[in-house]
mmCIF file of the N, C-alpha and C atoms, coordinates in Angstrom:
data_MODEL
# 
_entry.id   MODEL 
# 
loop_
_atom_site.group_PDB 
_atom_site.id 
_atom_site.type_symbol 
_atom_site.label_atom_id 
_atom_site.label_alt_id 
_atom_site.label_comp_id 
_atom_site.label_asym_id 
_atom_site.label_entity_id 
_atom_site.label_seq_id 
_atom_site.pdbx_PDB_ins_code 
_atom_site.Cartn_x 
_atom_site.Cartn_y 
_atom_site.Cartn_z 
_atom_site.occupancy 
_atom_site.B_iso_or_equiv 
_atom_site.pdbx_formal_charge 
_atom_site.auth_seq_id 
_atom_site.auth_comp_id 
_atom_site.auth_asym_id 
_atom_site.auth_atom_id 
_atom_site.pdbx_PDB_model_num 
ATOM 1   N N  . UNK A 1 1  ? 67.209 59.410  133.933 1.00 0.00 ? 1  UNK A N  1 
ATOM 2   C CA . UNK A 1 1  ? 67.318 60.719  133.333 1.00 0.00 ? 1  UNK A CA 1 
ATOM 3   C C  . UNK A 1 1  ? 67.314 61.779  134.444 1.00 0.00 ? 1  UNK A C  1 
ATOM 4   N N  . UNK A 1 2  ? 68.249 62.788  134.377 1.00 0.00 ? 2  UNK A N  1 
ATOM 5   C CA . UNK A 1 2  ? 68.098 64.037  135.280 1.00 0.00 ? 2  UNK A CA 1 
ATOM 6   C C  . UNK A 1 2  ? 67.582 64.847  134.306 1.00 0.00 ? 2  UNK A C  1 
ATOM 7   N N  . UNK A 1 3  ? 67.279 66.025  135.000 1.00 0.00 ? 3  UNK A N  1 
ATOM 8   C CA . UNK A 1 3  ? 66.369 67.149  134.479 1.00 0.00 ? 3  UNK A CA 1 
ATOM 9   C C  . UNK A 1 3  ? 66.875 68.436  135.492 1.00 0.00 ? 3  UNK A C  1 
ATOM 10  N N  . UNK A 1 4  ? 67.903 68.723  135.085 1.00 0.00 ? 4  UNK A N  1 
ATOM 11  C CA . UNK A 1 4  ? 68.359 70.546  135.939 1.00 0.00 ? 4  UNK A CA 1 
ATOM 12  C C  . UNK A 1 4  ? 68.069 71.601  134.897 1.00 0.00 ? 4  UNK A C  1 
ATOM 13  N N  . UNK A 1 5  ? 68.322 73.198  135.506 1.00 0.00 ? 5  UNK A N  1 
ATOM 14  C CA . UNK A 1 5  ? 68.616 74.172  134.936 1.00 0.00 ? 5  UNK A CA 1 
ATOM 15  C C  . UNK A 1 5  ? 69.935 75.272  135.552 1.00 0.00 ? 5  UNK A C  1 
ATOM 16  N N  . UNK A 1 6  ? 70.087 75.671  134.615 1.00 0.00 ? 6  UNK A N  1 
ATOM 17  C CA . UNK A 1 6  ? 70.612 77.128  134.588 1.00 0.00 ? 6  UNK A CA 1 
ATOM 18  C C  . UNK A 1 6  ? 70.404 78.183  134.358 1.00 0.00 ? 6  UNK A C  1 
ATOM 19  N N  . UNK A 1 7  ? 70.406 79.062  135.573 1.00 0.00 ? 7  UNK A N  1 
ATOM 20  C CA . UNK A 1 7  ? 69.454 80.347  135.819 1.00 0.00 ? 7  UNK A CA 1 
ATOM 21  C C  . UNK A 1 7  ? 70.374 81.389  136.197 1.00 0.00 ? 7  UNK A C  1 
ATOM 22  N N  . UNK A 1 8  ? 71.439 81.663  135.068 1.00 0.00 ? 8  UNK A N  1 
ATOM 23  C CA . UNK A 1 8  ? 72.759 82.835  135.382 1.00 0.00 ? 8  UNK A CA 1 
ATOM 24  C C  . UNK A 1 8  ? 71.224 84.234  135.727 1.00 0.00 ? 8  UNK A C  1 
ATOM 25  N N  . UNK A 1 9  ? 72.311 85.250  136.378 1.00 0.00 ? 9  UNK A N  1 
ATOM 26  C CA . UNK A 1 9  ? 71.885 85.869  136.656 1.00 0.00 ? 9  UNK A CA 1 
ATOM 27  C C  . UNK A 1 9  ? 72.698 87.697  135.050 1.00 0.00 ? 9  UNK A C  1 
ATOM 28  N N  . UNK A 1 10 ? 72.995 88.462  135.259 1.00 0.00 ? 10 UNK A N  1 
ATOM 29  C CA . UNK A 1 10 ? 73.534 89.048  134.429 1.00 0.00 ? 10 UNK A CA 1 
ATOM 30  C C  . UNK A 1 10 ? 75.044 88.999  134.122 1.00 0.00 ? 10 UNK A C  1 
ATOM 31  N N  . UNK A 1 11 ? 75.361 88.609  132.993 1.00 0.00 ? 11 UNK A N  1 
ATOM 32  C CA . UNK A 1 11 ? 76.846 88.222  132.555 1.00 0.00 ? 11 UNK A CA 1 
ATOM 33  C C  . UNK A 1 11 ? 76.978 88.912  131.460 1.00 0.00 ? 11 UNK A C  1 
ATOM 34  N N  . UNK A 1 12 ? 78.011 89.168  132.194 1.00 0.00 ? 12 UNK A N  1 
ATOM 35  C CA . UNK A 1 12 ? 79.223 90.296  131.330 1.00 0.00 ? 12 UNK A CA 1 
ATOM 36  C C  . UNK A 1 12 ? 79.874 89.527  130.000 1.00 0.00 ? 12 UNK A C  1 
ATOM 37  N N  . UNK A 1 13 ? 79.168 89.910  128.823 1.00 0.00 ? 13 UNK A N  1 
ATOM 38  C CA . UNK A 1 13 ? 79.564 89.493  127.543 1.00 0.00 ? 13 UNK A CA 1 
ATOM 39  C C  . UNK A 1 13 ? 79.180 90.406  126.661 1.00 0.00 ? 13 UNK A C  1 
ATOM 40  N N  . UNK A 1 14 ? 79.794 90.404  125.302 1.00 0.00 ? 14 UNK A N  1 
ATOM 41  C CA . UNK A 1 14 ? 79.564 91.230  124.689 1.00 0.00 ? 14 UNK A CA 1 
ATOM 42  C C  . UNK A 1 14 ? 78.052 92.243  124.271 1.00 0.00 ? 14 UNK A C  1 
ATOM 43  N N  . UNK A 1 15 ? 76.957 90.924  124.541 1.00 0.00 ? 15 UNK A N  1 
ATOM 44  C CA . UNK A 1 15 ? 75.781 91.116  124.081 1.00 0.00 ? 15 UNK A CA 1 
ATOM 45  C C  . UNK A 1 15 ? 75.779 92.059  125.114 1.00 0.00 ? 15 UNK A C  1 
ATOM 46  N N  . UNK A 1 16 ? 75.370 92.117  126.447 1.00 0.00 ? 16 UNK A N  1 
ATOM 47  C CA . UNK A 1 16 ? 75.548 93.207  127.800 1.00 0.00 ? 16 UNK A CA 1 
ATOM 48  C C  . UNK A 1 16 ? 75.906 94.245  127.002 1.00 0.00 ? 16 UNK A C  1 
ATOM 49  N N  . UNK A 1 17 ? 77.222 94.330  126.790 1.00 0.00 ? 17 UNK A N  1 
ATOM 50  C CA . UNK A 1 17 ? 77.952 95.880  126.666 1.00 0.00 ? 17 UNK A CA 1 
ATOM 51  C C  . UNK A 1 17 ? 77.095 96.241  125.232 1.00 0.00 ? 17 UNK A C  1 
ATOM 52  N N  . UNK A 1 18 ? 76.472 95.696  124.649 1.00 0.00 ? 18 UNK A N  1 
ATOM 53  C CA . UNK A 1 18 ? 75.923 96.210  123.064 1.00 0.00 ? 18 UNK A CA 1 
ATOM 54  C C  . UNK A 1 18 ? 75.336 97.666  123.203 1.00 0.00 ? 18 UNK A C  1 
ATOM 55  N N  . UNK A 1 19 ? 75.261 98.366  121.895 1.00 0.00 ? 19 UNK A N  1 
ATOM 56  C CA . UNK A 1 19 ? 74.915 99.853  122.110 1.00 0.00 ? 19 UNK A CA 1 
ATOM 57  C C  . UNK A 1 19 ? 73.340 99.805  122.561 1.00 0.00 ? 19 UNK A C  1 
ATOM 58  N N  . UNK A 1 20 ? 72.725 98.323  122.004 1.00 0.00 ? 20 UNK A N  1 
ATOM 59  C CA . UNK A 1 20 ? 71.295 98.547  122.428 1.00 0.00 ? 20 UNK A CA 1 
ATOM 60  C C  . UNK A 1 20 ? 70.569 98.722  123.539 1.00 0.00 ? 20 UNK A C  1 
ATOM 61  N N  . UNK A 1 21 ? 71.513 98.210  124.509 1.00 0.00 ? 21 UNK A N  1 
ATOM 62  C CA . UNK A 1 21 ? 71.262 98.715  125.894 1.00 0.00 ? 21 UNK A CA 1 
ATOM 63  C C  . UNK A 1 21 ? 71.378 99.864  126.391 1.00 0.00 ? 21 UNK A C  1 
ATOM 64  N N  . UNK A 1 22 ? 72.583 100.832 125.685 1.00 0.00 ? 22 UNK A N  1 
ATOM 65  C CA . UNK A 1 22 ? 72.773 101.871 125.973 1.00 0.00 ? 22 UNK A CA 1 
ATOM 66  C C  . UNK A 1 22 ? 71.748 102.791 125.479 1.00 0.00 ? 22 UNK A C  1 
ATOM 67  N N  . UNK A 1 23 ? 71.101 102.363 124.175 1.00 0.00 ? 23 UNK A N  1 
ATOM 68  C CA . UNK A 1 23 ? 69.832 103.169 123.181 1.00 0.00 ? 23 UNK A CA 1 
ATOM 69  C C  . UNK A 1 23 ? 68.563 102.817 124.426 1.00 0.00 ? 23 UNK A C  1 
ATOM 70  N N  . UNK A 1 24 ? 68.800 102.280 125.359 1.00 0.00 ? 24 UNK A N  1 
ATOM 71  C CA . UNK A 1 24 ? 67.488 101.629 126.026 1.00 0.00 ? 24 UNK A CA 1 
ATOM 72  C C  . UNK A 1 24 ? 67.979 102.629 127.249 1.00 0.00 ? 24 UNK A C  1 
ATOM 73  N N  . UNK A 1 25 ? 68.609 103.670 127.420 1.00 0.00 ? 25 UNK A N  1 
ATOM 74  C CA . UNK A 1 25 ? 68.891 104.254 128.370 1.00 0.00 ? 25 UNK A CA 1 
ATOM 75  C C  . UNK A 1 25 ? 69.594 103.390 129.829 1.00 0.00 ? 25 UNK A C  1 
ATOM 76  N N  . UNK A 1 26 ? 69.605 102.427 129.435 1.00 0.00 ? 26 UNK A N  1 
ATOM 77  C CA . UNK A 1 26 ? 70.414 101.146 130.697 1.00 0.00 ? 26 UNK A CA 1 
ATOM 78  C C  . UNK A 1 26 ? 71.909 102.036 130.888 1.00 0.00 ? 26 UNK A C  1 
ATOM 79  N N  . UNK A 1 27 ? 72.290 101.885 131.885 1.00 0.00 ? 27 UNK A N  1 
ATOM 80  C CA . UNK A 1 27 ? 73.424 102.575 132.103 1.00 0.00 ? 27 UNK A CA 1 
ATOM 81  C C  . UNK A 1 27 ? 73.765 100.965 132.940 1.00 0.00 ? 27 UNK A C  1 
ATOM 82  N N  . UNK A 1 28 ? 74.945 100.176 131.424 1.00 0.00 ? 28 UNK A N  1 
ATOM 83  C CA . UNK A 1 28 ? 75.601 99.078  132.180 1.00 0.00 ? 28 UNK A CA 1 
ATOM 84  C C  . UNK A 1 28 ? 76.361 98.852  133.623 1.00 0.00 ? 28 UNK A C  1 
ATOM 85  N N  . UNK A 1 29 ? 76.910 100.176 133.794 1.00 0.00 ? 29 UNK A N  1 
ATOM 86  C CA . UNK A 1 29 ? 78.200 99.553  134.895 1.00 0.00 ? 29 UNK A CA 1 
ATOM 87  C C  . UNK A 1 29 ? 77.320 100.230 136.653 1.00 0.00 ? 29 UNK A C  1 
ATOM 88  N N  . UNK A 1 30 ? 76.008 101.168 136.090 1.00 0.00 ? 30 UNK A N  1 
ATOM 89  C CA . UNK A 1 30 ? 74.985 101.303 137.441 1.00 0.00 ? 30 UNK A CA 1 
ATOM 90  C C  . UNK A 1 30 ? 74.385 99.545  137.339 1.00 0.00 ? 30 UNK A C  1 
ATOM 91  N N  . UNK A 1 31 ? 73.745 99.199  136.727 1.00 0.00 ? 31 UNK A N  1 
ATOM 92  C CA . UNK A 1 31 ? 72.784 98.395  136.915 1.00 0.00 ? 31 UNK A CA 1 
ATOM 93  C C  . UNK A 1 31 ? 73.820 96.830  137.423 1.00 0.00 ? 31 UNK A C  1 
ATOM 94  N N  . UNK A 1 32 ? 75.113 97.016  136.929 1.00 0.00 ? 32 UNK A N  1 
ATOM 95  C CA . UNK A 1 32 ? 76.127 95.646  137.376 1.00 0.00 ? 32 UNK A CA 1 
ATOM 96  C C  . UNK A 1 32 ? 76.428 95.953  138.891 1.00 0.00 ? 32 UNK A C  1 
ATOM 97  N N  . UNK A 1 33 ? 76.441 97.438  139.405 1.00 0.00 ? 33 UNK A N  1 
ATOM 98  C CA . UNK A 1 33 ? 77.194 97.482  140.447 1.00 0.00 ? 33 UNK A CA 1 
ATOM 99  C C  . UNK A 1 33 ? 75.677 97.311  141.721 1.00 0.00 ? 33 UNK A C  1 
ATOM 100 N N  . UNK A 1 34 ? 74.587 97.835  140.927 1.00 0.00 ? 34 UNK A N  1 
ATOM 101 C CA . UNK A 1 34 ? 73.284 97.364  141.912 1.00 0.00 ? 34 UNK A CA 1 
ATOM 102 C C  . UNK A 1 34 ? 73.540 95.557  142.006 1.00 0.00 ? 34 UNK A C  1 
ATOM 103 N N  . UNK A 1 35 ? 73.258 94.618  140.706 1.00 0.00 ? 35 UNK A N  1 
ATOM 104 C CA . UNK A 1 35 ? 73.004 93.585  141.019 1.00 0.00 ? 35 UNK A CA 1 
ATOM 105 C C  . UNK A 1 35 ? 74.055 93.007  142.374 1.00 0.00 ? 35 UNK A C  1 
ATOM 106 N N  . UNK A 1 36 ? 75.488 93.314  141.206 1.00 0.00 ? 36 UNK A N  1 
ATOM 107 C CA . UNK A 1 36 ? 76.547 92.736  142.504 1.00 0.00 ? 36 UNK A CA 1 
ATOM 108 C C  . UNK A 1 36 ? 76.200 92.842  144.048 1.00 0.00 ? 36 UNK A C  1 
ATOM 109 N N  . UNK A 1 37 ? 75.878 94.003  144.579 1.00 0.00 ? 37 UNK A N  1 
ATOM 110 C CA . UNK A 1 37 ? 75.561 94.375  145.919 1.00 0.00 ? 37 UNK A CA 1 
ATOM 111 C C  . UNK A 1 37 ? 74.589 93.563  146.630 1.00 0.00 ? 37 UNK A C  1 
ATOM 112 N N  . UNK A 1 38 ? 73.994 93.564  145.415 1.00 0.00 ? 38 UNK A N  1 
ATOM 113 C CA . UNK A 1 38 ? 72.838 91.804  146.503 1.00 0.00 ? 38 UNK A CA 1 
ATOM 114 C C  . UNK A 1 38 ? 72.870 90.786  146.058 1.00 0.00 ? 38 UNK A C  1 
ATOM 115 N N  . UNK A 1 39 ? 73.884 90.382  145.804 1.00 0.00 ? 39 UNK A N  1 
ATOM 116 C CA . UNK A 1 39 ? 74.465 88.563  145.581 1.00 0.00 ? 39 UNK A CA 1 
ATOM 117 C C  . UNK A 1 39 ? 75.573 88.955  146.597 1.00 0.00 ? 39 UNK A C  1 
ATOM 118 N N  . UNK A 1 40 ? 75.346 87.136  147.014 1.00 0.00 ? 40 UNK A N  1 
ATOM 119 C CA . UNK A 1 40 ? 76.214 87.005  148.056 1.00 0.00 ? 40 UNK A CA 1 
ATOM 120 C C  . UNK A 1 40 ? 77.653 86.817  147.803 1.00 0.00 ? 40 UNK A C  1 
ATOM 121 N N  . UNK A 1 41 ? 78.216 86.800  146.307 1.00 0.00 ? 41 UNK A N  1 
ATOM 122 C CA . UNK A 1 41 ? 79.362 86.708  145.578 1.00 0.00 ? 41 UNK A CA 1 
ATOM 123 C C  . UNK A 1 41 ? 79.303 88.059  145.069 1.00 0.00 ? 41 UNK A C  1 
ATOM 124 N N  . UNK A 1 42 ? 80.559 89.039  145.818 1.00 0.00 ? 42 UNK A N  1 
ATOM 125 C CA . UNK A 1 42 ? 80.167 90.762  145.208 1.00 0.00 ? 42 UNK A CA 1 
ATOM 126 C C  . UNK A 1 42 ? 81.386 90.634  144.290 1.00 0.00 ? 42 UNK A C  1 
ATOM 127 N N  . UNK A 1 43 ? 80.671 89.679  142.956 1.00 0.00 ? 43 UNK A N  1 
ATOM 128 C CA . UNK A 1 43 ? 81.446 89.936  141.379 1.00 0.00 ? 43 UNK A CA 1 
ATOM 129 C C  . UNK A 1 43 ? 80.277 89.979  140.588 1.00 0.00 ? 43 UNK A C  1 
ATOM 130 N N  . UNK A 1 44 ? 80.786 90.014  139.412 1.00 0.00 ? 44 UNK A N  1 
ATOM 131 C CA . UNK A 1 44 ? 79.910 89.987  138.164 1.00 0.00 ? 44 UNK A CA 1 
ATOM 132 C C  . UNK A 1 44 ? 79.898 88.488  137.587 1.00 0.00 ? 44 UNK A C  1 
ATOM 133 N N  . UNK A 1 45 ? 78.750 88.349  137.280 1.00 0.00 ? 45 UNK A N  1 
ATOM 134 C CA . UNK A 1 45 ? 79.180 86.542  136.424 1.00 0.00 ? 45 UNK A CA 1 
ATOM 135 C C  . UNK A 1 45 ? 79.792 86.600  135.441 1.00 0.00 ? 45 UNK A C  1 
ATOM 136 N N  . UNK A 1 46 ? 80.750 85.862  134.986 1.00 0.00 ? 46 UNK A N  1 
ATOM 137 C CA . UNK A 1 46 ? 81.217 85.550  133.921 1.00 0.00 ? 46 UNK A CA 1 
ATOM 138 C C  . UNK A 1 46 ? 80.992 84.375  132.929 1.00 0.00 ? 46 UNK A C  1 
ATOM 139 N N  . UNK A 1 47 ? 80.991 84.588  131.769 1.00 0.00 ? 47 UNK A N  1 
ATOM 140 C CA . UNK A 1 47 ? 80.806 83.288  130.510 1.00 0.00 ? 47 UNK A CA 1 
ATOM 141 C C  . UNK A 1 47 ? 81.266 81.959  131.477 1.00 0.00 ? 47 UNK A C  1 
ATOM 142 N N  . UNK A 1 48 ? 82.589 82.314  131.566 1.00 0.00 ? 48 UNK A N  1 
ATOM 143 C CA . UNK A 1 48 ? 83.117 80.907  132.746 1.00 0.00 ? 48 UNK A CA 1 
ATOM 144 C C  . UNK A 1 48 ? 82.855 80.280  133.335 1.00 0.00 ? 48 UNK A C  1 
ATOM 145 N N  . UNK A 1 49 ? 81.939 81.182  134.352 1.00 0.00 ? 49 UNK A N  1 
ATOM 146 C CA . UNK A 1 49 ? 81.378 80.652  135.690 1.00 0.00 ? 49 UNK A CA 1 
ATOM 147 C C  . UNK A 1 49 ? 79.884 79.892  134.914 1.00 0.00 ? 49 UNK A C  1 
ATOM 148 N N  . UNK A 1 50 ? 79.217 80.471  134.117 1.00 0.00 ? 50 UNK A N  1 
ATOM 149 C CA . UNK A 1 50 ? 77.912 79.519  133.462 1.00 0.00 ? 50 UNK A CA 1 
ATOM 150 C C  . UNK A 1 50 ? 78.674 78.054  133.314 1.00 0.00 ? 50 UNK A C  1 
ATOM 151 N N  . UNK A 1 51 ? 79.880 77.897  131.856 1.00 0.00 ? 51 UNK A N  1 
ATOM 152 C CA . UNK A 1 51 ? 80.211 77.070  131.698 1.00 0.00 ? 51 UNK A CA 1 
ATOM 153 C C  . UNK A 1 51 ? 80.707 76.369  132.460 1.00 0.00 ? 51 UNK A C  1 
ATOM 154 N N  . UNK A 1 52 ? 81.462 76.960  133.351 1.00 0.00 ? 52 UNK A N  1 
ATOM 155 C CA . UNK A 1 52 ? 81.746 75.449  134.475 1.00 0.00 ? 52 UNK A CA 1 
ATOM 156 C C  . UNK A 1 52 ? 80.780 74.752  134.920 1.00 0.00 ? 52 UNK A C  1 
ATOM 157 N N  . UNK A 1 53 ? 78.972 75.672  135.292 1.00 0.00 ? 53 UNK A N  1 
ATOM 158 C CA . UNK A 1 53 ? 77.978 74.969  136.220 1.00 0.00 ? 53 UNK A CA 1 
ATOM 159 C C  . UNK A 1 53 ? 77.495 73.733  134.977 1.00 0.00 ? 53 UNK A C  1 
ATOM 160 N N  . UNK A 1 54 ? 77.459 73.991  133.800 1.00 0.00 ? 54 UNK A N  1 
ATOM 161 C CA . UNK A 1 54 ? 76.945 73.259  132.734 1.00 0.00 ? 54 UNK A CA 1 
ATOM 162 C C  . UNK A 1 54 ? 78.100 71.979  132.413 1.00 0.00 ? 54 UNK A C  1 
ATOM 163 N N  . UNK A 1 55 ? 79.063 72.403  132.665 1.00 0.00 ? 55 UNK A N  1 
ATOM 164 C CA . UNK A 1 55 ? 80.054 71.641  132.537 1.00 0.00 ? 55 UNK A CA 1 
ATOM 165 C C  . UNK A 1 55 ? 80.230 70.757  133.877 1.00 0.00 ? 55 UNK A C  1 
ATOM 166 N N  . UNK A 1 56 ? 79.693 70.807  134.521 1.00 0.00 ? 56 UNK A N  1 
ATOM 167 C CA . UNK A 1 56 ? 79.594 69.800  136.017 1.00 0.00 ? 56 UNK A CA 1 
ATOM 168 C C  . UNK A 1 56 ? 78.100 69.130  135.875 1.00 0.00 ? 56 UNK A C  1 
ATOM 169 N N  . UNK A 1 57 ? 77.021 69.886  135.499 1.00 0.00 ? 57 UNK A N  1 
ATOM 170 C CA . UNK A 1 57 ? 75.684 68.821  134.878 1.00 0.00 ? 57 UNK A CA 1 
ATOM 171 C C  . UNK A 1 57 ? 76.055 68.513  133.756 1.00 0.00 ? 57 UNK A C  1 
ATOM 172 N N  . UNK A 1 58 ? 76.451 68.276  133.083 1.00 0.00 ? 58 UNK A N  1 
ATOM 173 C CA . UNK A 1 58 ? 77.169 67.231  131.739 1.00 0.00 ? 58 UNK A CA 1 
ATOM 174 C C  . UNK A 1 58 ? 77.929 66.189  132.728 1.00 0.00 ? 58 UNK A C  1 
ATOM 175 N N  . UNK A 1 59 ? 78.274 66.539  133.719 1.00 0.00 ? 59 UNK A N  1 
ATOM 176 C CA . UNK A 1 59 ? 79.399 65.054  133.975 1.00 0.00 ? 59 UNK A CA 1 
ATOM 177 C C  . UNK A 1 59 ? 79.152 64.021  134.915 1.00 0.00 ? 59 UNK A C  1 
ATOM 178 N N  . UNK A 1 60 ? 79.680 63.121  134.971 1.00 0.00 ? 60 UNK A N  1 
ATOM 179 C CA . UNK A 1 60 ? 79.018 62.023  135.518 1.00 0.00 ? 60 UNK A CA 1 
ATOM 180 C C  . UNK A 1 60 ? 79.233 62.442  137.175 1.00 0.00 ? 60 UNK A C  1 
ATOM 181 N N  . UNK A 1 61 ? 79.700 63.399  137.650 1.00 0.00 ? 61 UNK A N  1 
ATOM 182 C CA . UNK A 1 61 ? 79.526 63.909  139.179 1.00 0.00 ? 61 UNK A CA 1 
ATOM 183 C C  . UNK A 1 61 ? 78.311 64.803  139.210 1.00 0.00 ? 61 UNK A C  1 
ATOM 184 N N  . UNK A 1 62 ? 77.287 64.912  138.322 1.00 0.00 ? 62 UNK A N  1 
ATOM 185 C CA . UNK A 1 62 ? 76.497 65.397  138.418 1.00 0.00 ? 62 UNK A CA 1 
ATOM 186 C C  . UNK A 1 62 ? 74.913 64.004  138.396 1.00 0.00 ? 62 UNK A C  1 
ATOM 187 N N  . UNK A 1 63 ? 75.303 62.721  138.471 1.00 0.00 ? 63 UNK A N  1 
ATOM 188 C CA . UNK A 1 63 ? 74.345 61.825  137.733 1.00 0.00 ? 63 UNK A CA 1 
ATOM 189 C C  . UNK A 1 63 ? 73.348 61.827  138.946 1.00 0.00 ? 63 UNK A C  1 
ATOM 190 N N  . UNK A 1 64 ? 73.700 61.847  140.408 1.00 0.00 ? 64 UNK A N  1 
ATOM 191 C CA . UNK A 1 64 ? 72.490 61.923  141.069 1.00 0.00 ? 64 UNK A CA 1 
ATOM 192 C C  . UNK A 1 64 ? 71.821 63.521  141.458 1.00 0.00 ? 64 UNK A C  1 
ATOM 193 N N  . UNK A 1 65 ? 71.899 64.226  140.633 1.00 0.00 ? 65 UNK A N  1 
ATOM 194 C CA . UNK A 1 65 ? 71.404 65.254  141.345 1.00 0.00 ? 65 UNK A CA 1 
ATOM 195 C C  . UNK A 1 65 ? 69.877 66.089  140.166 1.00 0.00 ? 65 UNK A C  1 
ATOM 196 N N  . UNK A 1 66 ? 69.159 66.375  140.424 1.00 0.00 ? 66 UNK A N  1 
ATOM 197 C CA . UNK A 1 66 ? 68.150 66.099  139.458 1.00 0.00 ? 66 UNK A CA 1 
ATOM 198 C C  . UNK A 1 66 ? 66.755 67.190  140.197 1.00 0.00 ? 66 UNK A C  1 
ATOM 199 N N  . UNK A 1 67 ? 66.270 67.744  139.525 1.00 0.00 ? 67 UNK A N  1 
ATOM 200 C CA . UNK A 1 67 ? 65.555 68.620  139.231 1.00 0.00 ? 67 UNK A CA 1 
ATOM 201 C C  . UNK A 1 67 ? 65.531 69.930  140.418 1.00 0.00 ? 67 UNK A C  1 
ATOM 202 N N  . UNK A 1 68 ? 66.995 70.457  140.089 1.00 0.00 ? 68 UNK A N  1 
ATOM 203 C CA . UNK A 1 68 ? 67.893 71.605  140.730 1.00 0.00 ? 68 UNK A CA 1 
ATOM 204 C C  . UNK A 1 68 ? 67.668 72.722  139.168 1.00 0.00 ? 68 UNK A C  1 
ATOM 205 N N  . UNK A 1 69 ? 67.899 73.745  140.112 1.00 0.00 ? 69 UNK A N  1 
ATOM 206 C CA . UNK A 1 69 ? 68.105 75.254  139.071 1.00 0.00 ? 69 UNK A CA 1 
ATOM 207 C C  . UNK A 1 69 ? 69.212 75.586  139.945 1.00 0.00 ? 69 UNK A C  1 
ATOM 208 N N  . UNK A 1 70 ? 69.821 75.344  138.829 1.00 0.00 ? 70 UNK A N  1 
ATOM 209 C CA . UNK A 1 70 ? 71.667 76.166  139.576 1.00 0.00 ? 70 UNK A CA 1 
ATOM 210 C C  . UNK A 1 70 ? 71.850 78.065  138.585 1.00 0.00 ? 70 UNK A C  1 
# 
């Protein structure tokens, strides 16, 4: 048995853009352009990029690798 995780950081999906963040005074596209600036990948995550990492621990090129947080 392996045992990983996934630990996205903020991704751009609908829930993000919701008005409730905006009612929370969050100002989305300040707080995306802070995170971006200190990751060493200067994008935003996408739905995609989760599913591919989940989609590589589902597969059998993932069978020796085991108690990782991707």
């Amino acid at each position: 048995m392996t045992v990983n995780a996934i630990a996205p950081g903020l991704t751009r999906t609908p829930g993000t853009e919701a008005p409730e963040f905006r009612a929370r005074g969050v100002a989305l596209e300040e707080a995306v352009e802070l995170l971006v600036g200190r990751q060493a990948i200067k994008r935003p995550e996408r739905p995609a990029d989760v599913a591919g990492v989940a989609s590589f621990l589902a597969s059998d090129d993932a069978a020796f690798l085991t108690g990782q947080t991707l």
